[in-house]
Structure formats: C-alpha cells, structure tokens
NUZAMAR-165420 format. One record per residue (C-alpha): x, y, z; residue in one letter; chain. Coordinates in nm, 2 decimals, always signed. Layout:
<pts>
X_Y_Z_a_A $
...
</pts>
This chain:
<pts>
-3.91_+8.48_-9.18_x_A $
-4.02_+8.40_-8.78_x_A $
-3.78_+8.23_-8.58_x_A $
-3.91_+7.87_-8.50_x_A $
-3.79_+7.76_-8.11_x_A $
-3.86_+7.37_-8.02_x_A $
-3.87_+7.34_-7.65_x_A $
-3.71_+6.99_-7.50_x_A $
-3.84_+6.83_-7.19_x_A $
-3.55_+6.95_-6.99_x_A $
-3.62_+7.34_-7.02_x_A $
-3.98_+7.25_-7.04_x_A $
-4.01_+7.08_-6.69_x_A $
-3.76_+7.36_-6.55_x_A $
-4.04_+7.56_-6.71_x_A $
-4.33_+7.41_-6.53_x_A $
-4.12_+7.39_-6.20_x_A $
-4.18_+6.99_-6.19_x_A $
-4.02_+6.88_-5.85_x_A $
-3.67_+6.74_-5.90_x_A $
-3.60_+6.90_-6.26_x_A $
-3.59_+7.28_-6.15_x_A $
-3.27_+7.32_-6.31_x_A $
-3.10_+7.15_-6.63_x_A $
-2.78_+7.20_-6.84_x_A $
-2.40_+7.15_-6.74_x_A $
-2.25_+7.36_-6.46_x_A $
-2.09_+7.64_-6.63_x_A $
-2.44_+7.73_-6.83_x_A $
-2.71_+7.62_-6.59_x_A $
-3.08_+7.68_-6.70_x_A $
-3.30_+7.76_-6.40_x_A $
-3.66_+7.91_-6.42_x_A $
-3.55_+8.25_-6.41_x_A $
-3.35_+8.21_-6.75_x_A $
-3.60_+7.99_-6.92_x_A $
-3.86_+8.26_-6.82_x_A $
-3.70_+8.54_-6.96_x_A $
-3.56_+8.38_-7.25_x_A $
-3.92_+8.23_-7.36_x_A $
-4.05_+8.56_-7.32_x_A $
-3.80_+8.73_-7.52_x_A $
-3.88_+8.50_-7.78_x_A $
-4.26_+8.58_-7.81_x_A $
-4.18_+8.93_-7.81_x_A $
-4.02_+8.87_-8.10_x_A $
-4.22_+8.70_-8.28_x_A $
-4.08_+8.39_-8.25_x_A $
-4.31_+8.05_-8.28_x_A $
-4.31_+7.80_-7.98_x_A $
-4.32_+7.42_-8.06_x_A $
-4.36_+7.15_-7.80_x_A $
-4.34_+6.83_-7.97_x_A $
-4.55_+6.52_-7.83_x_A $
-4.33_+6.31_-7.68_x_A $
-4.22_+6.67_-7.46_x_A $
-4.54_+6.72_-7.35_x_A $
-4.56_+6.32_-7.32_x_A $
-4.26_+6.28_-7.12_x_A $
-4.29_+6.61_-6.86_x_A $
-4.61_+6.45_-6.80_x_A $
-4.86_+6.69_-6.88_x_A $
-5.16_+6.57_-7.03_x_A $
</pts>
C-alpha cells in the first residue's frame, strides 16, 4: 500500500520560499527549506503520493 503525505500551507510556503514564512514549527523542531526539501524528496523516492489540498494551494497563494 503507498504512503499518502498531505502537505499543509506552512511546509508548503516554507517549500516555495514565500517571503516571511521561510521557516514554520515550534523551536525545538523547526522546519526550514532544507528539511522540507529533503524530507519531500525522500518521500517520492519512496513511492509515496503528494496531496495539496485546495484551500493549501488557496491560501499560499498560488494560483
């Protein structure tokens, strides 16, 4: 069974580098492009299926 991974508008925009969210998440477990990168990427290798709902792509502002 593939691994299903939703994708919020927090790591999204950190994603996209959108000025003024470059990072997201609390202090001690900080999300910043790097780890979004690599951690998106590990998923594909695997197999894994992206989903962006609407209202992420909505809200990072994107269409």
């Amino acid at each position: 069974m593939k691994k299903v991974v939703i994708i919020d508008t927090s790591i999204l925009c950190v994603w996209l580098r959108v000025p003024g969210k470059e990072t997201c998440g609390p202090d001690g477990s900080r999300w910043t492009y790097d780890r979004v990168r690599d951690k998106i990427e590990e998923e594909v290798a695997c197999g894994s299926t992206l989903i962006m709902p609407l209202a992420t792509i909505i809200e990072t502002g994107t269409i």
